[in-house]
C-alpha positions in Angstrom: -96.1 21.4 57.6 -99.6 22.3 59.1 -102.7 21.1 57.9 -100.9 18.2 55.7 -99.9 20.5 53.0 -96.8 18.9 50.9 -94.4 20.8 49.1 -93.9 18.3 46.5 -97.4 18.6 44.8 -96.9 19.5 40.9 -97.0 23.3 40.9 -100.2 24.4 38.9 -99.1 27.4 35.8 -102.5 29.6 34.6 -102.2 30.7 31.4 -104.8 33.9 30.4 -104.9 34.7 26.7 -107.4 34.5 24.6 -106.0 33.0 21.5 -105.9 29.2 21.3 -102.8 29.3 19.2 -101.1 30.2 22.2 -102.2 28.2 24.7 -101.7 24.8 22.3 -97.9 26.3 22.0 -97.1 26.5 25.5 -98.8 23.2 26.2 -96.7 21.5 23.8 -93.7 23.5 24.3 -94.1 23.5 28.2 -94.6 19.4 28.9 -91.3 18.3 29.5 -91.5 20.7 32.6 -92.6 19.7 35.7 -95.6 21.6 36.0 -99.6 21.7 35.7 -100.8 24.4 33.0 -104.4 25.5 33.4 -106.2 27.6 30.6 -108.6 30.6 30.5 -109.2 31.9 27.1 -110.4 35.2 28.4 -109.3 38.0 31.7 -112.8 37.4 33.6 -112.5 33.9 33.3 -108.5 33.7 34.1 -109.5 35.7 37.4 -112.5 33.2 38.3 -109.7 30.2 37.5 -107.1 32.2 39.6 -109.6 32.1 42.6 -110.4 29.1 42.5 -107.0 27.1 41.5 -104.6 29.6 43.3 -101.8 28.5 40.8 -98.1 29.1 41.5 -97.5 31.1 38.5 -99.7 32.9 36.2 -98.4 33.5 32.4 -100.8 37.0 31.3 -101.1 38.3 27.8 -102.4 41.9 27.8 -103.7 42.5 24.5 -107.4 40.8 25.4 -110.6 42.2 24.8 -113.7 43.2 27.1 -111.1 42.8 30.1 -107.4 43.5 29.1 -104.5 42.2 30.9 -103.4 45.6 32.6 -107.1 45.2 34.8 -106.7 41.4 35.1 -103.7 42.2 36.9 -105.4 44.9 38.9 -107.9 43.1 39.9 -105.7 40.0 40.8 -103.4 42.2 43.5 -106.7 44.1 44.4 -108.1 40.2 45.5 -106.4 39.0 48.7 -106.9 35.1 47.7 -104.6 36.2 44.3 -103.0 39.0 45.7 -99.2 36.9 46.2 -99.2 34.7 42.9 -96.3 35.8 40.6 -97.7 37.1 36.9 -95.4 36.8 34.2 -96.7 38.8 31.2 -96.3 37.9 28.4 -97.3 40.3 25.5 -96.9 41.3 22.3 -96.9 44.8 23.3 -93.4 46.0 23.1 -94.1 49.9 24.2 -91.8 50.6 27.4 -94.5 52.5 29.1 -96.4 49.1 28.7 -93.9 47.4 30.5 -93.5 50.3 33.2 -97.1 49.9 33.5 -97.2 46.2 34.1 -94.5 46.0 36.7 -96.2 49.1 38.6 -99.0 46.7 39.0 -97.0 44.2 40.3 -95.7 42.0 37.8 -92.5 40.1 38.3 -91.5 40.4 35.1 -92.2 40.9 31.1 -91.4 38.9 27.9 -92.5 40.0 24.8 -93.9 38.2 22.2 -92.8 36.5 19.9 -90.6 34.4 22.4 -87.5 32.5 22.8 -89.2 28.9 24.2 -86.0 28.2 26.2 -85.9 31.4 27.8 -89.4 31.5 28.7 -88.8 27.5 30.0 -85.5 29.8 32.4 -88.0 32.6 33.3 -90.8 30.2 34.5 -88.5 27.8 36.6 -86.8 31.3 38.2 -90.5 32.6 39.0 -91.6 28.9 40.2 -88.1 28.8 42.5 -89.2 32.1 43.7 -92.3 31.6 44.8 -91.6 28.2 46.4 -88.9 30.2 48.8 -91.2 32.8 49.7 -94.1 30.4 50.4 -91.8 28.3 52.9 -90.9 31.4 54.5 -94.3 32.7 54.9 -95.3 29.2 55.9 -92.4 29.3 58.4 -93.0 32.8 59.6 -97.0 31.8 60.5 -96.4 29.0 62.5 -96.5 28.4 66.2 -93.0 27.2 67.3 -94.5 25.7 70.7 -97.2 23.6 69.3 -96.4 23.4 65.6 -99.6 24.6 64.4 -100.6 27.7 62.5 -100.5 31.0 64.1 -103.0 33.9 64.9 -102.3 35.7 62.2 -102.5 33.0 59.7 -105.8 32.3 61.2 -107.0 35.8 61.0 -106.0 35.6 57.0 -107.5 32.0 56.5 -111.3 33.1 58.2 -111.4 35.8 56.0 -111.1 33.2 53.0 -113.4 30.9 54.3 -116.1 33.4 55.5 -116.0 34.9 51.6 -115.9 31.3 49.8 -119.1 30.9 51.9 -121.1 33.8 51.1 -120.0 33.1 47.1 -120.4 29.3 46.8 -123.0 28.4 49.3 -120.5 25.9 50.9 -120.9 24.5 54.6 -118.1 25.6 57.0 -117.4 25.2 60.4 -115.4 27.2 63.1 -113.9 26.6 67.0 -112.9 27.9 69.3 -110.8 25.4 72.1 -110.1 26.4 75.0 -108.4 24.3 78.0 -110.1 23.9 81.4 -107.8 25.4 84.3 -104.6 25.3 82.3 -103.1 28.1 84.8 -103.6 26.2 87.8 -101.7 23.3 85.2 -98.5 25.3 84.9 -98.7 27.2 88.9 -99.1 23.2 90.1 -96.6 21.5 87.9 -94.7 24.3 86.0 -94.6 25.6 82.6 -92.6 23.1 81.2 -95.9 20.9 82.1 -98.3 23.2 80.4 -96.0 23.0 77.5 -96.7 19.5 77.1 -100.3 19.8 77.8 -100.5 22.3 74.6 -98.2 20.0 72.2 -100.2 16.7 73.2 -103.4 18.7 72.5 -102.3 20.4 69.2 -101.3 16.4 68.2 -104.8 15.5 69.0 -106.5 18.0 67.0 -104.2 17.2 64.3 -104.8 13.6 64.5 -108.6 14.5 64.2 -108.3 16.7 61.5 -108.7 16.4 57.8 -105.6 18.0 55.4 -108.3 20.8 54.1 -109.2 21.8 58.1 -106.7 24.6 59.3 -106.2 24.4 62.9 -104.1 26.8 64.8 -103.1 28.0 67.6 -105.3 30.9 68.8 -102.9 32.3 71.8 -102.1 30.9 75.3 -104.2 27.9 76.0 -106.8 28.5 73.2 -106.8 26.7 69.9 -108.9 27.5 66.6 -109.9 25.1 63.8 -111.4 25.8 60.1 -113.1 23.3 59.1 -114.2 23.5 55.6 -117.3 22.1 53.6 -118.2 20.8 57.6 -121.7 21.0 59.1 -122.5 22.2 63.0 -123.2 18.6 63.8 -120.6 17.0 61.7 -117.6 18.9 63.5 -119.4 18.8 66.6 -119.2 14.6 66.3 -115.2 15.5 65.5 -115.0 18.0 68.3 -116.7 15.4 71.3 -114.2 13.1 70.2 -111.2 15.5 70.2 -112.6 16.4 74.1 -113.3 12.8 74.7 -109.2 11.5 73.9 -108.0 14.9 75.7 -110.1 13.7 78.5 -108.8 10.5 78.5 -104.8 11.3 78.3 -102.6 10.6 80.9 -99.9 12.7 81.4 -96.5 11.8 82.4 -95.5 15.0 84.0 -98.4 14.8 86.4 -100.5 11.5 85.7 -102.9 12.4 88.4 -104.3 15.4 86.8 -106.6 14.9 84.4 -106.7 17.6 81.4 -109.9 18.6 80.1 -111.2 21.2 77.4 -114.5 23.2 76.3 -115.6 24.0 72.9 -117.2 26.6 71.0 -118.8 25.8 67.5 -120.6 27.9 65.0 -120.9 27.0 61.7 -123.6 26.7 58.4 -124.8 23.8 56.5 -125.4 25.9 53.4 -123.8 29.5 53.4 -125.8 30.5 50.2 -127.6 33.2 52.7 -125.1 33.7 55.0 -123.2 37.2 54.6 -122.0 37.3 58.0 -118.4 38.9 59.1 -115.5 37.2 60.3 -115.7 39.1 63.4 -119.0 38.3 63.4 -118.4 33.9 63.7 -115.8 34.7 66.1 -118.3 36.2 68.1 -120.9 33.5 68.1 -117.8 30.9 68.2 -116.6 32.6 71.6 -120.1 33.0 72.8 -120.6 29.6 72.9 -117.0 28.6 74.6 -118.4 31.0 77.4 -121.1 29.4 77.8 -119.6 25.7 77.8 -117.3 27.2 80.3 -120.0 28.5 82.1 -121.9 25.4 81.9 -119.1 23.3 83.8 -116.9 22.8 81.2 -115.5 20.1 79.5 -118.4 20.1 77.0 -119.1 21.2 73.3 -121.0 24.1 72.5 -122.4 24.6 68.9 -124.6 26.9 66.9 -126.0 27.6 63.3 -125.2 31.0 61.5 -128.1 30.7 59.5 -130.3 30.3 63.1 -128.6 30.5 65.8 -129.6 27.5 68.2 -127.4 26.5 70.7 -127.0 22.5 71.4 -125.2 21.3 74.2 -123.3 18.5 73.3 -123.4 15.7 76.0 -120.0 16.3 78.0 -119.9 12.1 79.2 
């Protein structure tokens, strides 16, 4: 898969109630399964947990106080980084308008408490199977079948994420924008199939280049985007010059006379504490600063800081 995700890592179970009895009974009840279980003893912090661990199944009580579970799980489908985890309540609350209620706010199902351990062990590993086949279909479904990276749309949806985890956590984050130097003359010259392998050997560079946590994708046509996470301007512009640099340097078996060359557009902040900036709003600045490498003779990486924008002209060697 893209971006060295594996589907074999230990899927992570949140558990949200606020009574400790519980959550030392599913522990010790739950171990033999093959599974993570994380804790939050109250609906605030369950959502902050949820946020920030993503889990593959959350296991909600409903009887909670200050935030109760019916506006935990509100609030989960209203967030779009929660918005697809599976919530399996489970509640001492036996009322059948409770359990309408529940599944209105998108629950995938209800057990009431007190439970049968083994059925709760069926319910979870139904939910977990669930989940799994509708993440590798949504994983399959958002990536590019030409180059084997992610698509536009997951781009779109992974920005969004990255843009919002800056302006709450401060964090440094990088984007480009890749675009490659007179690819149309590429496929007119030597044919499509040609440009085809001109966009798979450059979506295996960037890979190569990239960490597991960056998300690189391709943007349309010739044009290829990267997230990279917790990244500096001048820390992904050093990884950018060297992705240009190998492209640069590739020969081409199709056509080993034509060299292959590419420009690059970086924005990015070192700290994003005071950063509230759009998405549309780095995709601007990103593509601003492609123009102007293209404009500039190409072949060359463009970068600038969100926090103060200063263009730096990388040297294009």
């Amino acid at each position: 898969m893209p971006d060295g995700e594996s589907t074999t890592e230990t899927p992570k179970v949140l558990i949200i109630d606020d009574s400790i009895d519980v959550h030392r009974l599913l522990t010790a009840r739950l171990r033999s399964e093959p599974i993570e279980i994380v804790n939050a003893s109250s609906g605030l912090d369950g959502i902050r947990v949820a946020e920030d661990v993503e889990p593959a199944l959350i296991l909600l009580d409903l009887d909670m106080p200050e935030l109760d579970g019916f506006e935990v799980l509100r609030q989960l489908k209203d967030n779009a980084t929660t918005v697809n985890i599976p919530v399996l309540v489970l509640s001492g609350l036996t009322d059948s308008q409770d359990k309408v209620t529940a599944f209105d706010l998108g629950a995938i199902d209800y057990i009431t408490k007190p439970f049968d351990i083994i059925e709760l062990r069926v319910r979870i590993r139904a939910a977990l199977k669930l989940n799994s086949l509708i993440q590798m279909l949504n994983k399959r479904a958002q990536i590019d079948g030409l180059s084997g990276l992610w698509n536009r749309k997951y781009f779109d949806t992974r920005l969004k994420e990255s843009v919002d985890s800056v302006a709450r956590h401060g964090r440094a984050l990088t984007v480009a924008l890749v675009d490659l130097d007179h690819f149309k003359s590429v496929n007119d010259t030597y044919g499509h199939p040609a440009g085809d392998t001109v966009i798979q050997g450059l979506s295996r560079i960037i890979t190569e280049h990239s960490r597991s946590t960056d998300v690189c994708c391709r943007y349309g046509g010739e044009e290829f985007a990267i997230i990279m996470p917790d990244t500096s301007p001048d820390a992904a512009q050093i990884v950018c010059d060297r992705i240009r640099e190998e492209l640069k340097a590739k020969t081409w078996s199709r056509h080993p006379e034509r060299q292959i060359t590419g420009s690059f557009g970086l924005v990015g902040v070192s700290d994003g504490s005071a950063v509230k900036s759009a998405p549309a709003a780095w995709l601007e600045a990103a593509d601003q600063n492609l123009y102007t490498a293209k404009s500039n003779g190409r072949d060359q990486v463009v970068a600038s800081d969100m926090a103060a924008p200063k263009v730096r002209l990388a040297e294009a060697g």
